[in-house]
Backbone as ProteinMPNN parsed JSONL, in Angstrom:
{"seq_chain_A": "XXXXXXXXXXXXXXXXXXXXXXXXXXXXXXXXXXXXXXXXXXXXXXXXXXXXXXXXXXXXXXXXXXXXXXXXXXXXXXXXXXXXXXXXX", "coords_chain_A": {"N_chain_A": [[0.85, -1.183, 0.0], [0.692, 2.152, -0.898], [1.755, 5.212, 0.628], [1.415, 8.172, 1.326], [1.748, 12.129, 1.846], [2.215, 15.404, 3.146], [5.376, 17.531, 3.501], [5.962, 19.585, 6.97], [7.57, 22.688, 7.728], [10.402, 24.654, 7.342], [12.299, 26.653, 4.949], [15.798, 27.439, 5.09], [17.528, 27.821, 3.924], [19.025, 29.172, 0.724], [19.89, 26.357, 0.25], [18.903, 24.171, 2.113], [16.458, 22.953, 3.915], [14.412, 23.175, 6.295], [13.097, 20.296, 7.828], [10.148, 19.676, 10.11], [7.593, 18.42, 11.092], [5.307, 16.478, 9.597], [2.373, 15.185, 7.957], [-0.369, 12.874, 7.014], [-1.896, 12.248, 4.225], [-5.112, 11.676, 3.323], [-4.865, 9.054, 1.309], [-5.281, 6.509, -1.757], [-3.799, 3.566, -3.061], [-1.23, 1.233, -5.086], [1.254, -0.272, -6.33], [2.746, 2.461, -8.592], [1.552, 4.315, -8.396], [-0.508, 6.277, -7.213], [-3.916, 8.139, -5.744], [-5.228, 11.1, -7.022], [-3.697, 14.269, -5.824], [-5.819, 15.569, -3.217], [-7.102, 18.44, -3.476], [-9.342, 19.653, -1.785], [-9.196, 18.951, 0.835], [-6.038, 19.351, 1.507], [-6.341, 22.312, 1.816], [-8.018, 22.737, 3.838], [-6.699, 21.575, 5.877], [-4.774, 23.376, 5.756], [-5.693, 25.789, 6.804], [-6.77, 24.644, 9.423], [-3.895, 24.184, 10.168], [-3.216, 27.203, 10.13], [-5.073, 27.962, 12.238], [-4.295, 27.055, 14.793], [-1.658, 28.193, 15.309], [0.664, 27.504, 14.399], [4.064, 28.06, 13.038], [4.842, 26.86, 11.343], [5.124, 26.142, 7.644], [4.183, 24.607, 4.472], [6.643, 22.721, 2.914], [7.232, 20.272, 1.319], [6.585, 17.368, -0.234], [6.042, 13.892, 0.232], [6.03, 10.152, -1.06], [5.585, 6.848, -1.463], [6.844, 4.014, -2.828], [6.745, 1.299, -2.615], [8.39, -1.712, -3.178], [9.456, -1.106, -5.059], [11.994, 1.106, -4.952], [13.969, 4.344, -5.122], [12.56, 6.707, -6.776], [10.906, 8.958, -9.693], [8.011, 9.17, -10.745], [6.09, 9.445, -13.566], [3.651, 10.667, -12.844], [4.396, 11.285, -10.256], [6.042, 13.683, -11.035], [4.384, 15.534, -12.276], [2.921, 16.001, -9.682], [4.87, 17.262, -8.203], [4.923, 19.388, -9.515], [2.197, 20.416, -9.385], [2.07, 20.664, -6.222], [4.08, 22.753, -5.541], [3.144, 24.861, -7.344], [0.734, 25.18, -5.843], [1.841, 25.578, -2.915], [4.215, 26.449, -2.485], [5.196, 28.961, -3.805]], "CA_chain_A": [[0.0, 0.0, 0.0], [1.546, 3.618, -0.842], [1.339, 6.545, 1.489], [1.707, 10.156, 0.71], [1.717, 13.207, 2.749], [2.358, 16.959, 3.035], [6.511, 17.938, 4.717], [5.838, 21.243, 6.768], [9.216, 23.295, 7.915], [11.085, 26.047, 6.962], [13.493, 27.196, 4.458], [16.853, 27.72, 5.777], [18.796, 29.033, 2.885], [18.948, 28.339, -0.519], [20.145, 24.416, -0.109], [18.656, 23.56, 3.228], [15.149, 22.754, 3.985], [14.369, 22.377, 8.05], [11.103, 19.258, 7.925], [10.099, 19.446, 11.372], [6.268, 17.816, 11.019], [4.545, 15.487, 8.293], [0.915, 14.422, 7.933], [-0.088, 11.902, 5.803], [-2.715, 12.64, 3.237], [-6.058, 10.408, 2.725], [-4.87, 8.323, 0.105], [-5.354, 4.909, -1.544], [-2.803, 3.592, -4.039], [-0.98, 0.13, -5.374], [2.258, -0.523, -7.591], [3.412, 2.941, -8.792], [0.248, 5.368, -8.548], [-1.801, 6.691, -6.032], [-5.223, 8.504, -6.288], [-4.601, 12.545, -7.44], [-3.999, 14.791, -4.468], [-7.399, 15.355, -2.432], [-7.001, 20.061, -2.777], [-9.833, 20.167, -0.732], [-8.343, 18.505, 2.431], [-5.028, 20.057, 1.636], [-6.82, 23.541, 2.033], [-8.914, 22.375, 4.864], [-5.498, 21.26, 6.845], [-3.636, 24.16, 6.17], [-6.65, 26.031, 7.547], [-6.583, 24.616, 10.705], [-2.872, 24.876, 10.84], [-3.154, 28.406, 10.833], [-5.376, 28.577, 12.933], [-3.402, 26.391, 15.607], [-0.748, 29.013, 15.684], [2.42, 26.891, 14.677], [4.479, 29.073, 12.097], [5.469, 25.958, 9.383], [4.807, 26.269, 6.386], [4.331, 23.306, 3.392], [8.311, 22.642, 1.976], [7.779, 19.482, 0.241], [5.576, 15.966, -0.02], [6.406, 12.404, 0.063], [4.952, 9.141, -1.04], [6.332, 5.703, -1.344], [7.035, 3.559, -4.057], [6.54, -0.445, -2.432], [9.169, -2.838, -3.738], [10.351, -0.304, -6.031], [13.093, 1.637, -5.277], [13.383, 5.195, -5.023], [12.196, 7.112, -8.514], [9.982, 10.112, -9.962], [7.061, 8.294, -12.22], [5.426, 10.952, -14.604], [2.563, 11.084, -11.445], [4.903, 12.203, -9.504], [6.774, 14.726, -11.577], [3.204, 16.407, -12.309], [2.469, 16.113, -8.166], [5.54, 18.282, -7.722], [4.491, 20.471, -9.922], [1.035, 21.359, -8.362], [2.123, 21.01, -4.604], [4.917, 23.719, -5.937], [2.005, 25.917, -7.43], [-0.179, 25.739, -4.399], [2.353, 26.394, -1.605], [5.685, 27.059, -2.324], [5.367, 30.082, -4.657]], "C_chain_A": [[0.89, 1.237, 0.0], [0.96, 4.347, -0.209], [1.784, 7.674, 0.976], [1.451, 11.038, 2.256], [2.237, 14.351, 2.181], [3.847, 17.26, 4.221], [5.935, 19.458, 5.458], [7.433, 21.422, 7.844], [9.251, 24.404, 7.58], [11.89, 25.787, 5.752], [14.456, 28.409, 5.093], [17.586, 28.929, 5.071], [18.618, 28.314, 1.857], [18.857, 26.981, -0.606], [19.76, 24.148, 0.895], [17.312, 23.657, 3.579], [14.959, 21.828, 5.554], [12.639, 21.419, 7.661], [11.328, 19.194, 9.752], [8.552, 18.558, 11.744], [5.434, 17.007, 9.272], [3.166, 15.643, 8.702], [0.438, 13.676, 6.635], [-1.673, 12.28, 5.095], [-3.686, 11.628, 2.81], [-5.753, 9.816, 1.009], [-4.875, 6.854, -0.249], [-3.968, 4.615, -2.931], [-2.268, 1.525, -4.047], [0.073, 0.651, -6.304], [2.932, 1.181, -7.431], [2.44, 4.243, -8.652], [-0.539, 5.337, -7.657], [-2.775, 7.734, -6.774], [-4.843, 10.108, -6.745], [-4.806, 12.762, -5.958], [-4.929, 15.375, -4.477], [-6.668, 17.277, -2.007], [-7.618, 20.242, -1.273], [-9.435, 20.078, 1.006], [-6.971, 19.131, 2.739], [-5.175, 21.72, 1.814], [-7.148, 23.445, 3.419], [-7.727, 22.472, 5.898], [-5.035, 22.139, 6.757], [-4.68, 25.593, 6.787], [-6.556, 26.024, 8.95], [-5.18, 24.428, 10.858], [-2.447, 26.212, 11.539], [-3.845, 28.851, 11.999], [-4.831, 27.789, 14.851], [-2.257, 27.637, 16.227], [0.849, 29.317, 15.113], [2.642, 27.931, 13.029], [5.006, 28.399, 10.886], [4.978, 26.084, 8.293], [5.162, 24.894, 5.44], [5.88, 23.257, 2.519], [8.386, 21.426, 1.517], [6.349, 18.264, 0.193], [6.299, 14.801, -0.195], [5.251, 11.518, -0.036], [5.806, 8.059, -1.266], [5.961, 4.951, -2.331], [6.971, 1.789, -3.599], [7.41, -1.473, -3.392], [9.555, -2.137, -4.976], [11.471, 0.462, -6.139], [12.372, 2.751, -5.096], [13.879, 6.298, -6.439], [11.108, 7.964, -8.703], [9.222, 9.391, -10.603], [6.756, 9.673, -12.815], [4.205, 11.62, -13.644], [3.037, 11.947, -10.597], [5.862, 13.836, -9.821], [5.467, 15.785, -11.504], [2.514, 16.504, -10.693], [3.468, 17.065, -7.84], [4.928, 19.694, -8.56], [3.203, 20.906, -10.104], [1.266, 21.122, -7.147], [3.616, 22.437, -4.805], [4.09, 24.953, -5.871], [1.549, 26.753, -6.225], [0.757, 26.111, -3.298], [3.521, 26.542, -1.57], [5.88, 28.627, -3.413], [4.711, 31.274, -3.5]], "O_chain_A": [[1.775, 1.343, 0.849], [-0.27, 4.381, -0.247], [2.638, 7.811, 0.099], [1.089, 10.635, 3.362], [2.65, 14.427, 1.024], [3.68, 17.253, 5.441], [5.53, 20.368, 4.735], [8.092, 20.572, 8.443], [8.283, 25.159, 7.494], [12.167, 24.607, 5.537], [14.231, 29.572, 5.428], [17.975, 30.075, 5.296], [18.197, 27.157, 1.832], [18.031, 26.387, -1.3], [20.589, 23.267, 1.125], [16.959, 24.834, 3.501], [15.167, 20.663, 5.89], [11.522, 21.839, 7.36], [12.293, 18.814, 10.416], [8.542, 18.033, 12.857], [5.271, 17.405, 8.118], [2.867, 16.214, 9.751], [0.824, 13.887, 5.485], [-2.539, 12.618, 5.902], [-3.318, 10.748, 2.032], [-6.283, 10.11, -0.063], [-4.582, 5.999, 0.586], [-3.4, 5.522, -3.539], [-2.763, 0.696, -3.284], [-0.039, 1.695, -6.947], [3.567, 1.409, -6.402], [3.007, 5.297, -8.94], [-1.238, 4.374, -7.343], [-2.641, 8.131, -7.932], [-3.612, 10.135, -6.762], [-5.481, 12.144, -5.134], [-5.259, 15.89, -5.546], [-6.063, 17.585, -0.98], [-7.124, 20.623, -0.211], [-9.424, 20.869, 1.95], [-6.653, 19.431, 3.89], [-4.142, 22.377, 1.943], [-6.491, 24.133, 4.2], [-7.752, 23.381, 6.728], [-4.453, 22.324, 7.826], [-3.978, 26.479, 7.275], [-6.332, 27.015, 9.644], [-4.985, 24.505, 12.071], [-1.854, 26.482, 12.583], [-3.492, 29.806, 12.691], [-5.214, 28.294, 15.907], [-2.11, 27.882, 17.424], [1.677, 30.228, 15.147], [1.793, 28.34, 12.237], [5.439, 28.892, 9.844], [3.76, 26.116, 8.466], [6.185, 24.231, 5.609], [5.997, 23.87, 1.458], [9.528, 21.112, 1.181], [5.238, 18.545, 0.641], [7.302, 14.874, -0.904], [4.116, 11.648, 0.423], [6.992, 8.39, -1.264], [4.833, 5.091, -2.802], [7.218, 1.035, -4.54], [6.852, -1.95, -4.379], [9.997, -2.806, -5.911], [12.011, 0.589, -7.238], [11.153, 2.855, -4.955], [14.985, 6.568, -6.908], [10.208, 7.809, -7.878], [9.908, 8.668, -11.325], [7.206, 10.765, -12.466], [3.879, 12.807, -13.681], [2.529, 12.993, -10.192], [6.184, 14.736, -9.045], [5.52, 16.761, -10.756], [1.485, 17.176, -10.618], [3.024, 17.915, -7.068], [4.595, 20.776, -8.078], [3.0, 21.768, -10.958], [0.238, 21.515, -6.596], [3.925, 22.944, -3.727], [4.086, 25.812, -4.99], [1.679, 27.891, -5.775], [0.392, 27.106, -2.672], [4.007, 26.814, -0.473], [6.996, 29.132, -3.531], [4.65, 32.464, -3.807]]}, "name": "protein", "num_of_chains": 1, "seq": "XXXXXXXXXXXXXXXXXXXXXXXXXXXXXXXXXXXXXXXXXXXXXXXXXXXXXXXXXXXXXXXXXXXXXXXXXXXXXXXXXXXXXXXXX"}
């Protein structure tokens, strides 16, 4: 079964990226592909982050690849580039 999630942290400096908290992201998945990322919940969560207090901010995502090794698929190339969009710009 593959998992996914949302890193939150800081940026340090150009090359350094502090992850200090994860959460893992309702997802279902098999082999090399999981389901698209779920905006609305990723809105929803960063929602009640703010309103929590804590000052992290979204610096990356992870998901797992099961008896594969570790590798970009074309899913994941196009997942960086909308979790980029939405919160790192």
């Amino acid at each position: 079964m593959e998992v996914m999630g949302l890193m939150l942290g800081e940026f340090v400096d150009e090359y350094t990226v502090r992850v200090v908290d994860v959460f893992a992201m309702p997802q279902s998945g098999t082999g090399v592909s999981v389901e698209a990322v779920d905006h609305v919940f990723q809105t929803n969560m960063l929602d009640m982050l703010k309103q929590t207090g804590r000052p992290e901010m979204v610096v990356g995502w992870y998901h797992s690849h099961p008896g594969f090794g570790c590798w970009l698929s074309g899913v994941d190339i196009n997942t960086q580039q909308v979790v980029f969009k939405l919160f790192c710009i």
